[in-house]
N, C-alpha and C positions, 0 to 999 in steps of 0.2 A: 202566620199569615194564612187565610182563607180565600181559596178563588171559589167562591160562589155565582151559578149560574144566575143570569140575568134577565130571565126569562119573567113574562108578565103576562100572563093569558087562563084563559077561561077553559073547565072542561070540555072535553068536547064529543064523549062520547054517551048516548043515553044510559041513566043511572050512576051515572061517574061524579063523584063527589072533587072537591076545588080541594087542593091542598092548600097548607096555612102557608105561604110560600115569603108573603111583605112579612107576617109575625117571625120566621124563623131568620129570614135574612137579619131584619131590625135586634133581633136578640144576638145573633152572631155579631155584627157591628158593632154593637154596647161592648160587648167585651173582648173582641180580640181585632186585631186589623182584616179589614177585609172588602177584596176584589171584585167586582163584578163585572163577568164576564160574557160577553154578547154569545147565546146559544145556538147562532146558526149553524146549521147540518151536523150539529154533532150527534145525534143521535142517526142521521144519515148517512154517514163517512166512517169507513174503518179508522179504529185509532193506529193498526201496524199499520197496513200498505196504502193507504189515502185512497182506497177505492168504494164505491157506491153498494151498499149492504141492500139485500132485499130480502124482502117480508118472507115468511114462513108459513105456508099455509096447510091446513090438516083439517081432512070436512068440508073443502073448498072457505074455509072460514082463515082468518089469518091469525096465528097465534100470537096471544099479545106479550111485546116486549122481548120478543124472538127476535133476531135477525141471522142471517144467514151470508158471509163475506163469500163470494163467489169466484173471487180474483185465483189467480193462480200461485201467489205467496200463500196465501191464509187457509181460504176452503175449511172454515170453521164456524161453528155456531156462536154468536155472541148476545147478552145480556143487552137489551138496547140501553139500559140506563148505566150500565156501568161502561158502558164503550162511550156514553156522552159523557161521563163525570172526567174517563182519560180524556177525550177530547178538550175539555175545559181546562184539565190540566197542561197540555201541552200547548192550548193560546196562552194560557197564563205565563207559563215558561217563558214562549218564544215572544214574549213584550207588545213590540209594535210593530214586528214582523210575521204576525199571525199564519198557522198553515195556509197555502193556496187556495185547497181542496175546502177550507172551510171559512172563506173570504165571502163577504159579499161583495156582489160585482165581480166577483173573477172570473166572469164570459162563459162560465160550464153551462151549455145546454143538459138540460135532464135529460136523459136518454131513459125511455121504457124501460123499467126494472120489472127482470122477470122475477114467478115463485121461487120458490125453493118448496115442494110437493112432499111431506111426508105421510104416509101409506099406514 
């Protein structure tokens, strides 16, 4: 079984190329079973402590696919695309009872995410 993200979207940063995203999903389905699962805040939500990750910046520029968990469990650098593939993995898991922290519609106001400043 494969829980693939179910993400549908356009590049969006200048010179950023479109990943084959419908071709690789469409090939996964052919041959094995598989899931698609809604990719909200998972790239925005620690996968340990369900707390709000923020950007990394160095040069005043933001280092890409950096995030920085700031919470008081974690206070570690993470992988933003491997902290979304966990997050994928744990909706997948938890069925119809999806985390909170990564619902839509679950009332979270964004609060102002600070840097994390490396020197």
């Amino acid at each position: 079984m494969i829980a693939y993200g179910a993400a549908k979207f356009n590049p969006t940063s200048k010179n950023e190329l479109s990943a084959p995203t419908t071709y690789v999903s469409k090939r996964c389905a052919k041959h094995f079973p598989t899931i698609f699962v809604d990719e909200y805040n998972t790239t925005k939500v620690c996968h340990c402590c369900d707390e709000r990750l923020c950007p990394v910046m160095k040069d005043a520029r933001e280092v890409r696919g950096l995030r920085w968990c700031c919470s008081t469990k974690c206070r570690t650098f993470l992988n933003r695309d491997m902290n979304a593939a966990l997050n994928i993995l744990r909706c997948f898991r938890s069925g119809t009872n999806r985390p909170y922290s990564l619902a839509r519609n679950s009332g979270i106001v964004s609060k102002p995410i600070k840097a994390m400043k490396l020197y």
